[in-house]
N, C-alpha and C positions, 0 to 999 in steps of 0.2 A: 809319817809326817807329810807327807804329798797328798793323800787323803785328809789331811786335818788342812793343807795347805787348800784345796778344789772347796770343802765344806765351806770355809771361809769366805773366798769367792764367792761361793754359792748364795751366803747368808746376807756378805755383805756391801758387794763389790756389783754396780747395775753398770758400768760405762766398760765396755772392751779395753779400751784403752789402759783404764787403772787394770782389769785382772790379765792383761797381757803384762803390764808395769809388774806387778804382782807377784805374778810366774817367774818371770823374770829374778827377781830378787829373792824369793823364798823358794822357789822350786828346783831353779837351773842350779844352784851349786850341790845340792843332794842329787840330781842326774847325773851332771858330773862326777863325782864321787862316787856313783855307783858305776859308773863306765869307767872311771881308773882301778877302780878296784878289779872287774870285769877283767881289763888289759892284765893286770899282775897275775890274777889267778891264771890266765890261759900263759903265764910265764913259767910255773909252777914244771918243774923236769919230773914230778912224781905220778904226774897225770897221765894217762894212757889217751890213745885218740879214743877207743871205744869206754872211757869214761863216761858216766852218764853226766857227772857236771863237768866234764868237758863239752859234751856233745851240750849242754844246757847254755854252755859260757859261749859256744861259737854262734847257737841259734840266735842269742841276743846277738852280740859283736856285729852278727850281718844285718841286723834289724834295727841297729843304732839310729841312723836317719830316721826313720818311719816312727821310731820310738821317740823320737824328740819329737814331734808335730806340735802336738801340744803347748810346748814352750813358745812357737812360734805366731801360734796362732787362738787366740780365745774362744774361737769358736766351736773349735774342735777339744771332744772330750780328753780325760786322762786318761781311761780305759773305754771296752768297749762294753763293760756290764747292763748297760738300759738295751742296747741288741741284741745281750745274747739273750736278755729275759722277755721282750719281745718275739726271739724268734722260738723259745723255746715252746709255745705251741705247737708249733709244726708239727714235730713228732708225732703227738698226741692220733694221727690219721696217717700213719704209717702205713698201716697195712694195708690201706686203700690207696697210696704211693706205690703198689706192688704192679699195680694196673694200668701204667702209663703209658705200658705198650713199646716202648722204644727210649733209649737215649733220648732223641732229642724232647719227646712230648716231656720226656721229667727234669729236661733242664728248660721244659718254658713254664709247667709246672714249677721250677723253682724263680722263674724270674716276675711270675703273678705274685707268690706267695712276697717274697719280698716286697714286689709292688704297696702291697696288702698291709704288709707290715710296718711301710713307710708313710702309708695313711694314717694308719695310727698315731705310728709316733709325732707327725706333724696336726693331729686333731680334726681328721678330713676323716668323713663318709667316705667309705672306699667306694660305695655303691656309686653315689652323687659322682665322685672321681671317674670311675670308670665310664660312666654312660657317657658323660660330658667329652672324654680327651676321646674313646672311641669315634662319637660325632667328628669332635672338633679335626681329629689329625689329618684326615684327607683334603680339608680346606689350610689349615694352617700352616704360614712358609714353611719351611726345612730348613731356614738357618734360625729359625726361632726355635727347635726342640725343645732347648733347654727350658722355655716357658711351659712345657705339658709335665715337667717333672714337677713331685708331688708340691715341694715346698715351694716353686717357683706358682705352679696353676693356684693353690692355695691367695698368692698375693695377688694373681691378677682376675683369674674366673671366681674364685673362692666363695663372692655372694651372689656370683650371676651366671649360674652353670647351667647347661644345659642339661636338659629334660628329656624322658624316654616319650615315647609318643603311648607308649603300653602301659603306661602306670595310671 
């Protein structure tokens, strides 16, 4: 129902406002209902701690907050399915992952590939992106960061990015 409720949205709801309203009235009382439910089951005296839907019923219970997001706010999705299917490229050059020589080179390897990913999903050249915030960061203040992140440089550099001098 929550997915029949996001589709809806999706189809027919263009003002935040209305698909926060929205959520709001068709989605939060099925959340609810599935967090009281939640609460009953983990009352259940037949369940072991090393149950697996116990251990399934506590992982939700702690993730309660973070799992309502959504309700709160329209921006943000109901799952996170369009990320995991963007990331799931990655893998695909795994085994060239094997070569990164160290911890930290394959956690900046992971903070490119992300980069990468988030080009995409906001509709950005990653190439165009990268040359441009490379330039730009060493002139650009440091309380503006937040402007070189993908969706932010997108609104502001997006039609007037800078250019390699090698191309």
């Amino acid at each position: 129902m929550l997915y029949k409720n996001e589709k809806h949205i999706k189809n027919n709801i263009i003002e935040a406002s209305e698909a926060l309203a929205y959520r709001q009235k068709h989605s939060e009382p099925l959340v609810t209902e599935f967090f009281n439910w939640v609460y009953e089951q983990r009352q259940r005296v037949d369940l072991t701690p090393k149950n697996q839907l116990t251990k399934a019923l506590n992982y939700v219970n702690e993730r309660q907050v973070e799992l309502k997001v959504f309700l709160a706010n329209p921006d943000v999705a109901m799952d996170t399915n369009h990320l995991e299917r963007a990331l799931r490229v990655i893998p695909k050059g795994r085994k060239n992952y094997l070569f990164c020589w160290s911890e930290l080179g394959a956690e900046q390897l992971g903070i490119l590939q992300s980069l990468l990913v988030t080009c995409r999903l906001q509709e950005i050249n990653p190439y165009h992106y990268l040359v441009d915030v490379l330039q730009r960061v060493s002139i650009h203040p440091a309380s503006k960061v937040e402007e070189l992140t993908p969706k932010m440089w997108k609104e502001k550099f997006g039609d007037n990015f800078l250019t390699s001098d090698l191309a």
